[in-house]
C-alpha positions as CSV (number, residue, x, y, z in Angstrom):
1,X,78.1,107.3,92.5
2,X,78.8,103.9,92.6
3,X,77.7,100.9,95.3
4,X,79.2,97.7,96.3
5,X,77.0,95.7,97.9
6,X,77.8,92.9,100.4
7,X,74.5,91.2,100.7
8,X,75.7,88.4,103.5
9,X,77.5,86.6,100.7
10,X,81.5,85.6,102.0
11,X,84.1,88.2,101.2
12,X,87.5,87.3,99.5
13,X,90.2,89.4,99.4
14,X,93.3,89.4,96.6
15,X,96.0,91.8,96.6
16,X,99.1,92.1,94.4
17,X,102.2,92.4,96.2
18,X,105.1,94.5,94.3
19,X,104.1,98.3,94.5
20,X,101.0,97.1,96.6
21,X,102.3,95.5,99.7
22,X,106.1,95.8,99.1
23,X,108.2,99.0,98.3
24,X,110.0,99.0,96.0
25,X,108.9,96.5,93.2
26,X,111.2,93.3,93.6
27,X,111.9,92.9,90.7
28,X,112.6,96.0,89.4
29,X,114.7,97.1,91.7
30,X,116.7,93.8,91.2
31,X,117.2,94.6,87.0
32,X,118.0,97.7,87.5
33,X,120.5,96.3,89.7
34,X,122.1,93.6,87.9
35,X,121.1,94.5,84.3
36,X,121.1,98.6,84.4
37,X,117.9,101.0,85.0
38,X,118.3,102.2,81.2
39,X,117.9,98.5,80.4
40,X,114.7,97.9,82.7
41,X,113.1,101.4,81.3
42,X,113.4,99.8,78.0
43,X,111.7,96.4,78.7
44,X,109.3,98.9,80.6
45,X,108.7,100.7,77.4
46,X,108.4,97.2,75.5
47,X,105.9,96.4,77.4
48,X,103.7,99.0,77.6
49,X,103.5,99.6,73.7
50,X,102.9,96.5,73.2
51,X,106.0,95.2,71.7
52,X,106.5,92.1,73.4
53,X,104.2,90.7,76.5
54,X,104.4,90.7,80.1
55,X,105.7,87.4,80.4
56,X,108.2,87.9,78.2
57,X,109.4,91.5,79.6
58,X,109.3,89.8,83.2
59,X,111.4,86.5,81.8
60,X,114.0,89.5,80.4
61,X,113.8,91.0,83.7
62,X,115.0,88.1,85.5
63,X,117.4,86.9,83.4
64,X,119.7,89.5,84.2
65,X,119.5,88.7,88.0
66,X,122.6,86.3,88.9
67,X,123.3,84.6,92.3
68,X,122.0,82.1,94.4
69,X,118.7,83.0,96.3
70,X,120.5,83.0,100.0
71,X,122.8,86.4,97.9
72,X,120.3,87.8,96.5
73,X,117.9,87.9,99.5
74,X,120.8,89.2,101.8
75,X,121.1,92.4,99.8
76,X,117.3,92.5,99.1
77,X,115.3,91.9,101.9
78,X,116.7,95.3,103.9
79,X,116.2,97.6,100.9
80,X,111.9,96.0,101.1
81,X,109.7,97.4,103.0
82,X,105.8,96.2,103.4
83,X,103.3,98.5,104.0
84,X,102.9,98.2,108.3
85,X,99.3,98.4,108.0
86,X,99.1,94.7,105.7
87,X,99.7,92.6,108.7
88,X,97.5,93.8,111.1
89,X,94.8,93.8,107.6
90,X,95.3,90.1,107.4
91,X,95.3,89.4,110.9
92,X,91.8,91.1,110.8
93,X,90.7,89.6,108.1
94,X,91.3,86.4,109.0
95,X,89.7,86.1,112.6
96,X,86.6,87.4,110.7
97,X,87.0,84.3,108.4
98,X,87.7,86.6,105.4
99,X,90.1,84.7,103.2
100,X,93.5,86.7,101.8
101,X,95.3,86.1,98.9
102,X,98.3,87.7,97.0
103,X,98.4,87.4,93.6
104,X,101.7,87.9,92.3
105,X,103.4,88.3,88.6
106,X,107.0,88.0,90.5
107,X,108.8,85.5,92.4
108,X,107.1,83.1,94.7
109,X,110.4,82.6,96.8
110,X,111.1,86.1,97.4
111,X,107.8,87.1,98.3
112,X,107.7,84.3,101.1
113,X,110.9,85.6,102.9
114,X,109.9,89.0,102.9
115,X,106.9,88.2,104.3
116,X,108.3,85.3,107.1
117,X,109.4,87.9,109.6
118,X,105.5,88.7,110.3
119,X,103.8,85.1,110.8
120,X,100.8,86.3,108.4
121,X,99.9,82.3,109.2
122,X,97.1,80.9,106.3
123,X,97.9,83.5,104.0
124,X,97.6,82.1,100.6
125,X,100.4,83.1,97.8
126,X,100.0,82.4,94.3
127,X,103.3,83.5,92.3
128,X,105.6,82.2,89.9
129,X,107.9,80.2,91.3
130,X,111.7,80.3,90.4
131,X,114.8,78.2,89.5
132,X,118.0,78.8,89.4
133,X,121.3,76.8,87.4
134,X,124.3,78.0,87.5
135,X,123.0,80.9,89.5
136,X,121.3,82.1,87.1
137,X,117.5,83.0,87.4
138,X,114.4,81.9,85.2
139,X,110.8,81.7,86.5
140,X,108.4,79.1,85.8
141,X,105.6,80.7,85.2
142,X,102.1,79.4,86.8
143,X,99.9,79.8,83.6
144,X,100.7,80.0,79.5
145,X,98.8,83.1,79.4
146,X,100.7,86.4,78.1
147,X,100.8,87.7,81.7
148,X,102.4,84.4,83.2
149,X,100.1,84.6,85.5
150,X,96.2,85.2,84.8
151,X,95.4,86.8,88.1
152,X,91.6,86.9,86.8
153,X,91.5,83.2,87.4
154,X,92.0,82.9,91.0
155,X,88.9,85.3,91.3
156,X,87.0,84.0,88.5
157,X,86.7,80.8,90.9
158,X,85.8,82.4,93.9
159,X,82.9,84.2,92.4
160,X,81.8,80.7,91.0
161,X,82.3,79.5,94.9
162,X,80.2,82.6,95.6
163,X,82.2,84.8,97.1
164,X,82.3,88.9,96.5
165,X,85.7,89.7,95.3
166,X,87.8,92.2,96.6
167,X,90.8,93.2,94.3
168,X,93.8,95.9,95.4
169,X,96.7,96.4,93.0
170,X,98.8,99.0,91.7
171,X,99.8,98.4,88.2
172,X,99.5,96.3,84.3
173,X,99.7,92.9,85.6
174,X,96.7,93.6,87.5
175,X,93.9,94.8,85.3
176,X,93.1,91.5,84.3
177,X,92.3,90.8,88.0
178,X,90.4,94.5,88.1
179,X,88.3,93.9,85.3
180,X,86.7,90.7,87.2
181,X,86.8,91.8,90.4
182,X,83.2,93.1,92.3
183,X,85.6,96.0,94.0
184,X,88.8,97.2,92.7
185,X,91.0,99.3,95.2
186,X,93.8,100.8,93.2
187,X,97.3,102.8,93.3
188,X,99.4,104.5,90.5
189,X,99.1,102.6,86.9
190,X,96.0,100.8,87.8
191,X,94.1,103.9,89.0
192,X,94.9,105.0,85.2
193,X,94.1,101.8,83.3
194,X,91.0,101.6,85.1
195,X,89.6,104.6,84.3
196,X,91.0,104.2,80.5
197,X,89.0,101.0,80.6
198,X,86.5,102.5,82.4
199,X,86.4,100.6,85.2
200,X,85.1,101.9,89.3
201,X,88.0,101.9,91.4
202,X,88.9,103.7,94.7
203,X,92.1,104.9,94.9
204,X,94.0,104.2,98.1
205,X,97.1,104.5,99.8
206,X,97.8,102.0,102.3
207,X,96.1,99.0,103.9
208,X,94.4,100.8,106.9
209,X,92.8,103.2,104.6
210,X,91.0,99.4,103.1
211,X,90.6,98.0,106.6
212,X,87.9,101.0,107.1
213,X,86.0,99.8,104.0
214,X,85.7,96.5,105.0
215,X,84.7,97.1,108.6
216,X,82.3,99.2,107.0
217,X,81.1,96.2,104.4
218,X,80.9,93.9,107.7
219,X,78.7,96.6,109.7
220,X,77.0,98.0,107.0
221,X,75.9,95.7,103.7
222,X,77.3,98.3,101.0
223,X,80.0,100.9,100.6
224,X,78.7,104.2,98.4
225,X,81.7,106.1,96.5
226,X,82.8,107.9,93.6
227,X,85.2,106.3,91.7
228,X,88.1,107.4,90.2
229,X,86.3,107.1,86.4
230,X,83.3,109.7,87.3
């Protein structure tokens, strides 16, 4: 059994958003479209044994993607769809001054017009943001770590500004995050790495399901569970 305790100290909250908050992953979908799914399996494959880095499967990825944003968004945007409890989580959040911040290895761009529709107003994004010449795509990444982006930073500083840290994800750009975090709420690859790393997690499925637990911080002082790793 495992507790998370709240102790009045400020909550922030980080999420990924591809495989998280959006369905299906962005970019993904987006190589398999313009460079093949037998070609994104294989950078997939890369990846995972260790062959080359994230940041360098994720620059592959996007390399194949051609088009100017305004294209590429037209066909995107109605294949997305966010989880329709993440909203109302924010919004929650929010007027009970509980900071929210994705945390994203894909494209900053994207991520902000899939997300203008609902107004989620002082929602902080950190993601790589992208350029395009010629129409074709590169991103610049935010850090010179392996991952691009070092999602562990942005909660290695609230900790120092002593906030408890919150952390929901879904897949291997995220343990870095999970591995600093005070509370980990997982999905799919993460749920695995975690307990391969041995790390507490709670699995979960959708935002509502995490709204609960952090009424239940807010009322309570500590959540009690047993983790995906016992």
């Amino acid at each position: 059994m495992n507790t998370f305790n709240f102790q009045n100290q400020p909550i922030a909250v980080f999420s990924d958003f591809d495989g998280t908050i959006a369905h299906p992953d962005t970019i993904n979908f987006l190589t398999e479209i313009h460079g093949g799914l037998e070609f994104r399996r294989k950078i997939s494959r890369r990846i995972r044994s260790g062959e080359i880095t994230l940041r360098q499967g994720i620059s592959a990825e996007i390399s194949t993607i051609k088009g100017s944003l305004n294209e590429v968004l037209e066909f995107l945007i109605p294949q997305v769809r966010i989880d329709k409890h993440f909203p109302l989580f924010v919004n929650w959040c929010l007027k009970n001054d509980i900071p929210v911040t994705i945390l994203s290895a894909g494209i900053k761009e994207v991520i902000e017009q899939i997300l203008a529709p609902h107004n989620l107003n002082n929602l902080q994004l950190r993601a790589n943001s992208l350029e395009i010449v010629n129409g074709c795509w590169t991103l610049n990444f935010l850090d010179e770590s392996p991952w691009g982006h070092d999602k562990s930073t942005a909660l290695i500083k609230a900790k120092s500004e002593g906030y408890k840290t919150v952390f929901l994800g879904d897949g291997l750009s995220d343990l870095r995050a999970a591995e600093k975090a005070d509370l980990v709420f997982s999905k799919r690859e993460l749920t695995k790495l975690c307990q391969e790393n041995s790390l507490p997690c709670i699995p979960f499925e959708n935002f509502s399901q995490i709204n609960i637990q952090i009424k239940q911080l807010l009322m309570k002082g500590t959540i009690k569970y047993s983790s995906s790793t016992e």
